[in-house]
C-alpha positions in Angstrom: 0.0 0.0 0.0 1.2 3.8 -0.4 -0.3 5.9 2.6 -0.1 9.9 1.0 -0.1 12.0 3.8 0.4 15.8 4.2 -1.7 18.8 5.0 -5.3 19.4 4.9 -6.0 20.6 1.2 -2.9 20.2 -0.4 -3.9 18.0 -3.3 -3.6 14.4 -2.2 -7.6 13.3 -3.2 -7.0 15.1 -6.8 -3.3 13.7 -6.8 -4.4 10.0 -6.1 -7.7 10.4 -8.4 -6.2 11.6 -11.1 -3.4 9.1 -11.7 -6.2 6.3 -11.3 -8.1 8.4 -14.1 -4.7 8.7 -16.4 -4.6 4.7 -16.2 -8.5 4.3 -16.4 -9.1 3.1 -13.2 -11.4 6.3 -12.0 -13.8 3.4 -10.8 -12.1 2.3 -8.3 -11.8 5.0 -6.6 -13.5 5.5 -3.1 -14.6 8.1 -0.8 -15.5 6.4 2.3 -16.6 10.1 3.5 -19.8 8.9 1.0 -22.6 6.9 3.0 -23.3 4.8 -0.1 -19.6 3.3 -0.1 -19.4 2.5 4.1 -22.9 1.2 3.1 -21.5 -1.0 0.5 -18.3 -2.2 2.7 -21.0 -3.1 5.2 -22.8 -5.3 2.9 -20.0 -6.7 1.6 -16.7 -6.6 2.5 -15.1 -7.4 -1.3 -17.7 -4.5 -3.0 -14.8 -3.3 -4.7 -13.9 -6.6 -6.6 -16.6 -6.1 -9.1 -15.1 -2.9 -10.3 -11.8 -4.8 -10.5 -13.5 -7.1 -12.8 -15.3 -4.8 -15.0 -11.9 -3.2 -16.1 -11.5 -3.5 -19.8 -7.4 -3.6 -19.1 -5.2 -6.5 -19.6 -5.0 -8.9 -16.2 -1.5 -8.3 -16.7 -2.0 -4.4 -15.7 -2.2 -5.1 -11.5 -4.8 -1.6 -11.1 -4.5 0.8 -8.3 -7.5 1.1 -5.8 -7.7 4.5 -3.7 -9.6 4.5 -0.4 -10.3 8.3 0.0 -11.0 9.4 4.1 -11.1 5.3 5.0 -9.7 6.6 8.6 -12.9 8.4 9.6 -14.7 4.8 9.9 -14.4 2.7 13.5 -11.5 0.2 13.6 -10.2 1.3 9.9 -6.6 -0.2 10.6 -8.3 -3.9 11.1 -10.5 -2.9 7.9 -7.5 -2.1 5.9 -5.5 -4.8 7.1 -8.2 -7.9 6.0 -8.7 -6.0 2.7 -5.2 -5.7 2.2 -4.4 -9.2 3.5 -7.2 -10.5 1.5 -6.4 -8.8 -2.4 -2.8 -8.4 -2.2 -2.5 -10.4 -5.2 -5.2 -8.9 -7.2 -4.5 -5.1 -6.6 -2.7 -2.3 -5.1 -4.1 -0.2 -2.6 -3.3 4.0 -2.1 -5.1 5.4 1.0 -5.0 9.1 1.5 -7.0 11.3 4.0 -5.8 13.9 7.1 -3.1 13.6 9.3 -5.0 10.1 11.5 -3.7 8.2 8.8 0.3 9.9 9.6 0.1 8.2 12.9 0.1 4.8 11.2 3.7 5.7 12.2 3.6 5.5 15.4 0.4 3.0 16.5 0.3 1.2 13.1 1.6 -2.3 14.5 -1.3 -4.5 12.2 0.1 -2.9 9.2 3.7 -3.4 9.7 5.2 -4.3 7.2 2.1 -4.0 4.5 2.5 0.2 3.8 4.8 2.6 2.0 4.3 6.5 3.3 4.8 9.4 1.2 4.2 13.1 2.2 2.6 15.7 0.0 3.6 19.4 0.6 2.3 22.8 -0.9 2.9 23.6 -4.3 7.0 24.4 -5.0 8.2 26.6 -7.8 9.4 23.6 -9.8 6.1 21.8 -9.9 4.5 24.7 -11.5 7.5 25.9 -14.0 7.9 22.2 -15.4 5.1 20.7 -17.0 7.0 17.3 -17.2 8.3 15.4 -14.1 10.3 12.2 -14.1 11.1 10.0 -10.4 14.8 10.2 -9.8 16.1 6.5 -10.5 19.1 7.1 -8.4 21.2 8.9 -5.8 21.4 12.9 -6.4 24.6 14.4 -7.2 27.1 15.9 -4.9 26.6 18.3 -3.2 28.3 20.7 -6.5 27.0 19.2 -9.2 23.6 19.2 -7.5 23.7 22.5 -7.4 25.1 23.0 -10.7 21.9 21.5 -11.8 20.0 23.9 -10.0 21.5 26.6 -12.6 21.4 24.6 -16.1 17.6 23.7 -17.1 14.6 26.2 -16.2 16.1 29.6 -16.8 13.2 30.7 -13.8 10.1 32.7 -13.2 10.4 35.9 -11.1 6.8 36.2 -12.2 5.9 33.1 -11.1 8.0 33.2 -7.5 6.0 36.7 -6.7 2.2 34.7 -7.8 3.6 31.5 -5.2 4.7 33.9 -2.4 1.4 36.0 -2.6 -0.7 33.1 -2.3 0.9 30.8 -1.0 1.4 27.1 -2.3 -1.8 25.8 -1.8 -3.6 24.9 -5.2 -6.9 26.3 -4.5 -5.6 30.0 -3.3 -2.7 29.8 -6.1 -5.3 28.8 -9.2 -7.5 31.5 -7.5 -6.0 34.2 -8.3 -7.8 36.1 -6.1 -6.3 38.4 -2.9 -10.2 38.5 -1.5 -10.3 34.1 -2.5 -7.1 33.7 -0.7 -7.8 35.9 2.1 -10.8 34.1 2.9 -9.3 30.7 2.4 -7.0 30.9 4.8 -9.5 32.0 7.6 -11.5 29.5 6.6 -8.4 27.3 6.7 -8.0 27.7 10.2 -11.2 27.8 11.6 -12.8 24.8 9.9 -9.8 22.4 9.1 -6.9 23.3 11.7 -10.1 23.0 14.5 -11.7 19.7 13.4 -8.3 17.6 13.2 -7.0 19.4 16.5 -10.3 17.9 17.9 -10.6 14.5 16.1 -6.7 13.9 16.6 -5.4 15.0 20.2 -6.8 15.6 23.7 -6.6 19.1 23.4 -9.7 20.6 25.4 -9.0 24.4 25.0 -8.7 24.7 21.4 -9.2 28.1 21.6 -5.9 28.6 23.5 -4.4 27.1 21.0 -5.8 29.5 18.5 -3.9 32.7 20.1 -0.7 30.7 19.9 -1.2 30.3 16.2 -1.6 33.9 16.2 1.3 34.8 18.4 3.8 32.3 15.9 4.3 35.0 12.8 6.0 37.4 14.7 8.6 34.4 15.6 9.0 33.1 12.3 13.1 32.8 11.6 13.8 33.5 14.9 14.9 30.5 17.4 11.6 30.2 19.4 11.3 30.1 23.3 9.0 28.5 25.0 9.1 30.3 28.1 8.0 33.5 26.2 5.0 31.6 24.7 4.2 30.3 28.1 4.1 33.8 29.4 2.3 35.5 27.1 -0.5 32.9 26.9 -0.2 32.9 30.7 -0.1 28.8 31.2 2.2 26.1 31.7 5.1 25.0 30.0 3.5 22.2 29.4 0.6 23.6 27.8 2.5 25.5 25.3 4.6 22.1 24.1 1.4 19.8 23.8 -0.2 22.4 21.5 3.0 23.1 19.4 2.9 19.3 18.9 -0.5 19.1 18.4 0.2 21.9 15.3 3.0 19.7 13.8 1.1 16.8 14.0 -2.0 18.0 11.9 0.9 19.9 9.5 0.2 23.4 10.4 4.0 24.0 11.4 7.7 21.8 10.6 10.2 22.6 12.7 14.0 22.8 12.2 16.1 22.5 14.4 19.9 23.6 15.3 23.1 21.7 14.2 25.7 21.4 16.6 27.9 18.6 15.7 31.4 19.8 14.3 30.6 23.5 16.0 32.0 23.8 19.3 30.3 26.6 20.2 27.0 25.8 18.3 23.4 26.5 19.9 22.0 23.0 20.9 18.5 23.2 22.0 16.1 26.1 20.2 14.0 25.0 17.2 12.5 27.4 14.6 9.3 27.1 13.7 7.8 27.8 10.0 4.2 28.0 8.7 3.1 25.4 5.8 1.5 28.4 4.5 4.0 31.0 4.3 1.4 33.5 3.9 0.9 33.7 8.1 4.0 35.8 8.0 4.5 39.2 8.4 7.1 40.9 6.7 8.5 40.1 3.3 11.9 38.9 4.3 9.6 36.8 6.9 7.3 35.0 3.8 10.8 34.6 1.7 12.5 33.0 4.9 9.4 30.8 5.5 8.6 29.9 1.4 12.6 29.0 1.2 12.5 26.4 4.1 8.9 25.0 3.1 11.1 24.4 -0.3 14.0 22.7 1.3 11.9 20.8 3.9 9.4 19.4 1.4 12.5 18.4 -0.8 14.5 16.3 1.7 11.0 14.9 2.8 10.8 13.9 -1.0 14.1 12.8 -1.3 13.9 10.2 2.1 10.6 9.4 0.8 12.1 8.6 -2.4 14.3 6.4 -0.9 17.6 7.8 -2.1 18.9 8.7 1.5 18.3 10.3 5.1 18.0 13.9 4.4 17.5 16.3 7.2 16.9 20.2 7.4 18.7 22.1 10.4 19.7 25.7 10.8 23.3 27.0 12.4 23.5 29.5 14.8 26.9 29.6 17.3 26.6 31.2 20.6 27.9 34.4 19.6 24.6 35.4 17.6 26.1 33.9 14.3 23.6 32.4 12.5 23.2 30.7 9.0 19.5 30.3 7.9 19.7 26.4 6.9 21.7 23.2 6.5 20.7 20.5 4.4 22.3 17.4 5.9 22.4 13.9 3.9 23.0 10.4 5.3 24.1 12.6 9.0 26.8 14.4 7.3 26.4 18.1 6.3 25.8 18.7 2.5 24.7 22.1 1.8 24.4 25.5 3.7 21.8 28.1 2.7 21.3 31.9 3.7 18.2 33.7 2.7 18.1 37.6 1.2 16.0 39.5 -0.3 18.6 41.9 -2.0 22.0 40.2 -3.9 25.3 41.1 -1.7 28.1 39.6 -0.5 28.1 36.7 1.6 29.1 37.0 4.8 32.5 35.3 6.5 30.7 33.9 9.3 28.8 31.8 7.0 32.4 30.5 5.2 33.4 29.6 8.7 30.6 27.5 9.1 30.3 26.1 6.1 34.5 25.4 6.4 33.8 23.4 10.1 30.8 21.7 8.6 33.7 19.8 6.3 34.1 22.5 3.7 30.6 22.6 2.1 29.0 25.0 -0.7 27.4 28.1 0.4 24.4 28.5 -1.9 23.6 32.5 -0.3 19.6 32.8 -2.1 18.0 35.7 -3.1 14.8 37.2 -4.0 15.8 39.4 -6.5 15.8 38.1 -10.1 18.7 37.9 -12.3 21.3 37.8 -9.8 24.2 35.0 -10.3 27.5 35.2 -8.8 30.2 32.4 -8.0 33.0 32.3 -5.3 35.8 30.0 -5.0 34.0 27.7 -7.5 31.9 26.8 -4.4 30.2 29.6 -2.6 27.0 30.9 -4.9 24.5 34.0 -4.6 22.1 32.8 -6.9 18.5 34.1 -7.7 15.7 32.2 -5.8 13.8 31.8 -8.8 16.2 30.2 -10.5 17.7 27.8 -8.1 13.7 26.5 -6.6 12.2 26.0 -10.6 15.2 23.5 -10.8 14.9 22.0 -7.7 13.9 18.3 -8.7 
């Protein structure tokens, strides 16, 4: 089985139903949100086999059946598991819905063994510059001719950068086109979707609570975020503050990343950023750039470990002396690339050489929102235009 998780309203129904349409199995899809299809499970277990039958394809083709929302039904793991158990042979199985089916993770001991998961993220800026995508078959590059490859295909789409930080990468906001559609998406966003799963999913009684911290979060975005501040300006425990912060992860409202220390002796060990899936809760410019970059390059190593090619992590650097470097791409535990965010082209800045020379001697890729900019250092240090260096990142 492939279990496509993600946020709420990120495209993983229209995803999984439209590669069943491409290959002509559109009937075997299934909304188990519908009463006529928990109806049908109930009145027979194998309802879906006809559909199997009817399919005009060779018996060669092994079709894909999507359960759509199949976690909002009691005991859905021990349904899955007999379906699963009973038509390995005759099918393969995609299950998507909201962030119950992610804990498969963590409690999903009847399906060991039988699941693959993948995450879906917001749009990026390569998705919507390429019209043509093809699965990496191997390992990436190192870390310079990776980035090198960053620079030689899409020439990029300042244009198209501006539309994706405006609306953020959301399909329905972004096709919008709309400042008054997007507005109201995202309150609607958050009162409807971010409320339901942070009711259906955790213990959390004061949701409302919960809702000022949301609030409280943009200001803090790109900065290493405290706890104890959160805890006094909501005026409850520490406690409090960390069970809804992981309650907000969990139903992918925030990622965090977190410091690197290893190889810096005076490196910050315990503060974690925290960044919006929807960039657009933040509230300055260089705050939505910061935010859209490290939605990029978290979604991307998410891919990539997804993918199977590796163990890619996303941390940031800071030392105790205030120096900071915005983020570190770190493959297989051993640092790869390091990235600073600007909004104007200028020179990079020695502190981020010195990390990037204790980290093992690893590029500096220093991006920027401004178009047109592209400037080399040392064959290995780059200032490279954002729009650029995200429509190539695949």
């Amino acid at each position: 089985m492939r279990l496509i998780t993600g946020p709420r309203q990120a495209g993983k129904t229209t995803l999984a139903y439209d590669f069943l349409r491409i290959n002509h199995w559109e009937t075997l899809y299934y909304n188990w949100d519908k009463v006529e299809v928990r109806s049908a499970y109930r009145a027979n277990p194998s309802f879906f086999v006809s559909d199997i039958q009817n399919l005009k394809k060779s018996p060669k083709d092994l079709p894909w059946v999507c359960f759509d929302e199949i976690h909002k039904i009691p005991r859905w793991k021990n349904v899955l598991k007999g379906i699963f158990d009973s038509y390995e042979q005759l099918c393969r199985f995609v299950i998507t819905g909201s962030a119950r089916v992610d804990l498969l993770k963590y409690t999903g001991e009847s399906l060991l063994g039988r699941y693959f998961t993948f995450r879906l993220f917001p749009l990026s800026l390569a998705e919507i510059c390429h019209s043509h995508f093809e699965f990496p078959s191997k390992k990436p590059l190192n870390a310079l001719a990776f980035i090198e490859s960053c620079l030689s295909n899409h020439p990029g789409s300042h244009k198209a950068l501006e539309h994706l930080l405006k609306s953020g990468g959301f399909p329905d906001p972004f096709l919008a086109n709309s400042e008054v559609f997007t507005t109201k998406w995202r309150q609607d966003y958050l009162t409807h979707y971010v409320r339901e799963d942070l009711r259906d999913l955790t213990q959390i009684v004061d949701v409302e609570h919960c809702f000022h911290l949301i609030e409280l979060l943009p200001s803090r975005i790109g900065s290493p975020l405290s706890l104890n501040s959160l805890r006094e300006d909501l005026e409850v425990s520490h406690t409090a503050v960390r069970n809804w912060l992981r309650a907000l992860t969990l139903i992918y409202v925030l990622f965090w990343v977190p410091p690197y220390s290893k190889k810096l002796s005076r490196g910050v060990k315990k503060e974690q950023k925290c960044y919006f899936f929807d960039w657009t809760q933040a509230q300055t410019p260089g705050a939505i750039f910061e935010n859209y970059a490290a939605t990029e390059l978290f979604s991307y190593c998410a891919f990539l470990t997804d993918a199977g090619l590796g163990n890619y992590d996303l941390y940031y650097v800071r030392t105790k002396d205030g120096k900071e470097s915005d983020f570190l791409i770190v493959k297989d535990k051993k640092p790869w690339i390091l990235f600073e965010c600007k909004l104007e082209g200028s020179e990079i800045a020695s502190h981020h050489l010195l990390h990037a020379s204790h980290l093992g001697d690893i590029p500096v890729v220093q991006l920027v929102l401004k178009s047109g900019v592209f400037k080399v250092f040392d064959k290995k240090n780059f200032i490279i235009s954002a729009d650029r260096f995200f429509s190539n990142f695949v």
